[in-house]
N, C-alpha and C positions, 0 to 999 in steps of 0.2 A: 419693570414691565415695558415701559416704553423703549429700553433697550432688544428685549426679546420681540419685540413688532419689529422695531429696525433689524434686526436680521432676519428672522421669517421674509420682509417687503425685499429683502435685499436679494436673498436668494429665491423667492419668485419672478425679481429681476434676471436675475440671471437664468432661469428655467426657463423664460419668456422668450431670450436672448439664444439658447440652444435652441429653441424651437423652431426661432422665425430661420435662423441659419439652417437647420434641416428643410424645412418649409422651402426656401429660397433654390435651394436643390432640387427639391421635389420639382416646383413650380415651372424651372427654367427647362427641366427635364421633359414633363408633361407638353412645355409648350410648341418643343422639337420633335413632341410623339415616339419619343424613347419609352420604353416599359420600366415601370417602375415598382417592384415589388413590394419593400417593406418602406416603411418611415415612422421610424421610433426615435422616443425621448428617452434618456438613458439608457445605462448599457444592465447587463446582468439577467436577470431573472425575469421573468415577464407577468408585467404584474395585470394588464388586461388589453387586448384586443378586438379590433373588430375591422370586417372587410369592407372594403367600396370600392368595386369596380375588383380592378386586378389587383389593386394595393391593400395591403392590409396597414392598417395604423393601429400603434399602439404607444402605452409606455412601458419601460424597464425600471427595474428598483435602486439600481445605481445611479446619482444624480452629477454622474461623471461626463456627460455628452451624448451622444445620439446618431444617429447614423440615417443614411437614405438608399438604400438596395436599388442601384438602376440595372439591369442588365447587359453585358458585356461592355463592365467598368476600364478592364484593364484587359489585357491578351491572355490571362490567366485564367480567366470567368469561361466556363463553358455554357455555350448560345444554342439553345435548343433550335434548329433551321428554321421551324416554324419564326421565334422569333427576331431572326438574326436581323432581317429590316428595319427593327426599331432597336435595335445594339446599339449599345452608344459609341462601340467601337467602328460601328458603319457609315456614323453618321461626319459629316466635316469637322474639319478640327474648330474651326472659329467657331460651331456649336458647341463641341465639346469644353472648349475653355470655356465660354461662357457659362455652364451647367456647373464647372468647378469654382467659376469665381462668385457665382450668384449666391456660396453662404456668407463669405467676407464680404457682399455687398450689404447683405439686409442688415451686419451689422456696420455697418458707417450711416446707412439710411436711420436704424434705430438710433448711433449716437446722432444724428444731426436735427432730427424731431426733436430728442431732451433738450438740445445742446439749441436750439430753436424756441423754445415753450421758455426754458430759461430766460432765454434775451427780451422776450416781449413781459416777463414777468418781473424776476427777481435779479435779470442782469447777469452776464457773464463774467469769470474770473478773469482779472487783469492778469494773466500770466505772461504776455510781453514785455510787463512793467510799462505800457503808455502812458507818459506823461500828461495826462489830462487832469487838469485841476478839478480837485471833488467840491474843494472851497479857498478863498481867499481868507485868513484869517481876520481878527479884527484885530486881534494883536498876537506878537510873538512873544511866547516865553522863553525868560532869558537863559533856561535852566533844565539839566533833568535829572533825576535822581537815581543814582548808580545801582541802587537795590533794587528799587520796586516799578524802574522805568516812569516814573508819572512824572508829568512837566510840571517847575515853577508854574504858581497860577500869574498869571500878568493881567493888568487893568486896560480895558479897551477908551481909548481918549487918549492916556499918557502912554503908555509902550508901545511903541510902534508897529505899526499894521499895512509893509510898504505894499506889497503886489496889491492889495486891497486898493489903497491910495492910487497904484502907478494903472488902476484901470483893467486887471488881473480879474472874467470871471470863470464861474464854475463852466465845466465843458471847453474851454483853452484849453489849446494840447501845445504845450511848449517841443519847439522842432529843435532850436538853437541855442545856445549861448552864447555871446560875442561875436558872434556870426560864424562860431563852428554846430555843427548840426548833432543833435545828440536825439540817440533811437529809445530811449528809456529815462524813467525819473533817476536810475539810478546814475548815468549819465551825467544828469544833469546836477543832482546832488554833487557829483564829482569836479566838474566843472565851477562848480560856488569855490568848491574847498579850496582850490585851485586860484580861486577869483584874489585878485592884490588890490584894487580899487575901492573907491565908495561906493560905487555901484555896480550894474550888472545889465549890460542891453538885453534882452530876451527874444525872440522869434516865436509868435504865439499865432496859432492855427485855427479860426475863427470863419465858423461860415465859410469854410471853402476857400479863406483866403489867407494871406500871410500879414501880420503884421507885428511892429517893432513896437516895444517899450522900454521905456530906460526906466531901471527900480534900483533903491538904495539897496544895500544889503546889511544887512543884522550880527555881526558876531554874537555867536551863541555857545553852548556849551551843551552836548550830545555825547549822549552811551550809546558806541558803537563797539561792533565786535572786531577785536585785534584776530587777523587769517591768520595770524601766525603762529599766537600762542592760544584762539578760541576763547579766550575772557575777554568778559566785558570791560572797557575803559571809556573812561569819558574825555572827551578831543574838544578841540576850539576848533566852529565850523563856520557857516556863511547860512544864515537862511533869508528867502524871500518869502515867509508868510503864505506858503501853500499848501495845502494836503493832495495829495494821490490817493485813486481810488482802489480797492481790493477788488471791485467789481465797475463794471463798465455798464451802464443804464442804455436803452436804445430807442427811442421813437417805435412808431409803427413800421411807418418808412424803410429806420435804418436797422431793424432784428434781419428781416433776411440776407441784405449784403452784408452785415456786421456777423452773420452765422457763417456765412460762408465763408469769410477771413481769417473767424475765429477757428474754425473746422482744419483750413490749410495750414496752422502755424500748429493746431493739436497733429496733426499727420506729421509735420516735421519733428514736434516735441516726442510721440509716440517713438519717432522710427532711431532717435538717439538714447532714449530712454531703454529700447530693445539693444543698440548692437552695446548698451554699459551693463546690462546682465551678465554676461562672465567676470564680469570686475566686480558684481555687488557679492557673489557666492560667499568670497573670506567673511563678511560682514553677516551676511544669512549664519550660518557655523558657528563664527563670535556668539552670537545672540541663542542659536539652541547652549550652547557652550556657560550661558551668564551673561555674559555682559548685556550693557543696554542696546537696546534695539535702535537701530539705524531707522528712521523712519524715510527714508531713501531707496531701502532694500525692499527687493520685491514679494510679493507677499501673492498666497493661493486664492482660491474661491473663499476659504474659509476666513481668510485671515480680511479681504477684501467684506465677506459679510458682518466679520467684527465690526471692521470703522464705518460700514454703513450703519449697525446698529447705534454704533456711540453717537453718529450723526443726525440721526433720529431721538436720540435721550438727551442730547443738546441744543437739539431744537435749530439745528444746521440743514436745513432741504435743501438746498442751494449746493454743502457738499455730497449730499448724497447721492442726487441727480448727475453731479459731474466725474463724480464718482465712476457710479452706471455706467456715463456716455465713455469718463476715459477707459474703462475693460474691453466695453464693445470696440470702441476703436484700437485698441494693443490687440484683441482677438484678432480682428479682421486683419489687423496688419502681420500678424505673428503667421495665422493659418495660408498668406501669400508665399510663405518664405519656400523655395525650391527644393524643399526637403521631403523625400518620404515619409511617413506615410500622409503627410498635410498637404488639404487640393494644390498648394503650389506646389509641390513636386509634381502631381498627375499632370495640371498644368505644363512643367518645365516638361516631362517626355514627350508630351505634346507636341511641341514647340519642335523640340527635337526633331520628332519624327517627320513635321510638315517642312521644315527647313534641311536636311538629308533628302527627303524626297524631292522637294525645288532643285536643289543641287544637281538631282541623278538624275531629275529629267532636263537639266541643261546640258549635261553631258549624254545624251538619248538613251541612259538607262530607265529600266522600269522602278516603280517602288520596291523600298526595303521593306524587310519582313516587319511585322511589328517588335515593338522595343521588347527583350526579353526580362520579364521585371524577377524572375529569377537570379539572373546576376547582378540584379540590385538588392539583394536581401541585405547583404551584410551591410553597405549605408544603413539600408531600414532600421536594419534591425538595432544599429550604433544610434542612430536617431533616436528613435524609440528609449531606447537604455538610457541616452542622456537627459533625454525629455521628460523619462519619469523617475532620474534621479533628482533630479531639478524638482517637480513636481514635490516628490517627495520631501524633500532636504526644507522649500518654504512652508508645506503641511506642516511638518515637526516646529518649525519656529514660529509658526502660526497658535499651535497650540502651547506650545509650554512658555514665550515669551512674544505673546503676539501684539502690534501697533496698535497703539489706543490713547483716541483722542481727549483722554479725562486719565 
């Protein structure tokens, strides 16, 4: 049961999420006094409507996206004279972009609210890997066990507990090791293994400021994964008695600068996560095909409201929520890209058309015609085709072999 709420809340999420992005169309449209006809949630059949003003709003029965009717969108739209003043083709170009970018805005504003509520609540995903200490132990075990991962238990007094001892506490964000600088625990893990000495000087980040500690280090014994053959083996390593956190906790203070940090490295992570899509496709294929599912590989609405449901039946809010925020922000970033029929194309002819026409009036010509989006069909139309083989190709391995967090 509690799986079927988590998809139902997940796909309300995302209905929320088409909305405020048509909405954000509407809005930006409305507030350049552009005419705005329809503004509907899904596509297909029309399941009810009603008028206000000159716009009719409704919804549709397919729960595939939505649309917002401005008039004269594109040079193709014909503009009744009457209302050709408030064409969105009459109006300046830096309004018209703005009217295209205003749906990929509401969803960055929607993920940076969750992605905000989170941090003052339940904390954000260390997905940097920052090395901030969640805890100094009391002691380090000597050991861990190759099958089932669980550590030797060790006794706090007699086995040693050095970060702890050398002054090591929780919120230290270790920058350094030996005085080379290291941007992650993973880093800094690598650097112990590394380490030939009895100890280990550290650079720990405290209040704003830097400082040194010399710690013993602990030869240990750790199941890690071999990259090269993907089995687990267990290695002789170096620990300083620290744990990293999977989530980064924030004051009152520091949630909004800490959302905002957090928000710039999800836009970076989004925008590489996007151009390794052609390269997950074999893997999507594998997996309708049998094999196990890549949990790597990109997955639909549906396959996205699976892990939210499982996330919910595990009693995981914290992934659901970033869940959310990461779709919203891959929407917004996806719907930027220069491509027909998505606002960054309309966007890019834009651009087009106001830089051609800068040009032709440096050289004392008049403006060029508007861009003829006819000889743009065949991109569209190849767009399109890939977009909803794509689409389709994760639906199918959504459903017959889809990601599931249990």
């Amino acid at each position: 049961m509690a799986f079927v709420i988590g998809v139902i809340l997940f796909a309300i999420g995302i209905g929320v999420s088409i909305a405020l992005h048509e909405l954000g169309h509407l809005a930006a449209a409305k507030a350049f006094r552009m005419k705005v006809t329809e503004y509907f949630v899904g596509m297909g059949p029309k399941i009810f409507s009603f008028r206000r003003g000159e716009t009719e709003y409704g919804l549709r029965a397919l729960p595939v996206g939505g649309y917002c009717r401005i008039t004269g969108m594109t040079s193709l739209d014909e503009v009744d004279p009457v209302d050709a003043p408030r064409a969105m083709n009459r109006k300046p170009v830096w309004q018209r972009v703005v009217v295209l970018c205003a749906g990929s805005a509401t969803h960055f504003m929607l993920a940076f609210v969750i992605l905000l509520t989170m941090a003052v609540t339940m904390g954000l995903p260390n997905i940097s890997g920052r090395a901030v200490v969640a805890e100094a132990s009391s002691c380090v075990p000597p050991d861990q066990d190759l099958e089932t991962y669980e550590y030797a238990e060790c006794t706090p007094g007699q086995d040693p507990a050095p970060a702890r001892d050398a002054g090591v506490l929780p919120g230290d964000e270790i920058v350094a090791v030996n005085g080379e600088a290291t941007g992650n625990y993973t880093e800094v893990q690598a650097a112990l293994v590394e380490q030939s000495g009895d100890s280990a000087t550290i650079t720990v980040l405290r209040d704003g400021s830097e400082q040194e500690l010399t710690i013993p280090i602990v030869p240990v014994q750790r199941v890690m994964v071999n990259p090269e053959t993907g089995e687990a083996e267990k290695v002789e390593t170096n620990a300083l008695g620290v744990s990293f956190p999977n989530y980064l906790h924030f004051t009152a203070a520091q949630a909004l600068p800490g959302t905002l940090t957090f928000t710039g490295e999800m836009f970076v992570h989004t925008w590489e996560r996007l151009l390794e899509l052609p390269s997950r496709v074999p893997a999507v294929i594998d997996a309708i095909l049998g094999a196990e599912r890549d949990p790597n590989t990109p997955v639909s609405m549906v396959g996205a409201s699976i892990i939210g449901g499982d996330a919910v039946a595990g009693g995981y809010w914290e992934l659901f929520l970033f869940l959310l925020a990461t779709l919203n922000l891959f929407i917004g970033v996806f719907n930027l890209l220069p491509l027909l029929p998505l606002d960054g194309g309309h966007v890019a002819v834009n651009l087009y058309e106001k830089a051609r026409d800068t040009i032709r009036g440096w050289r004392g010509k008049a403006k060029g015609a508007p861009v003829d989006y006819t000889k743009l069909l065949p991109i569209t139309y190849a767009a399109v085709f890939i977009g909803g083989a794509f689409m389709l190709l994760t639906l199918t391995a959504d459903i017959v072999n889809p990601i599931r967090l249990r």
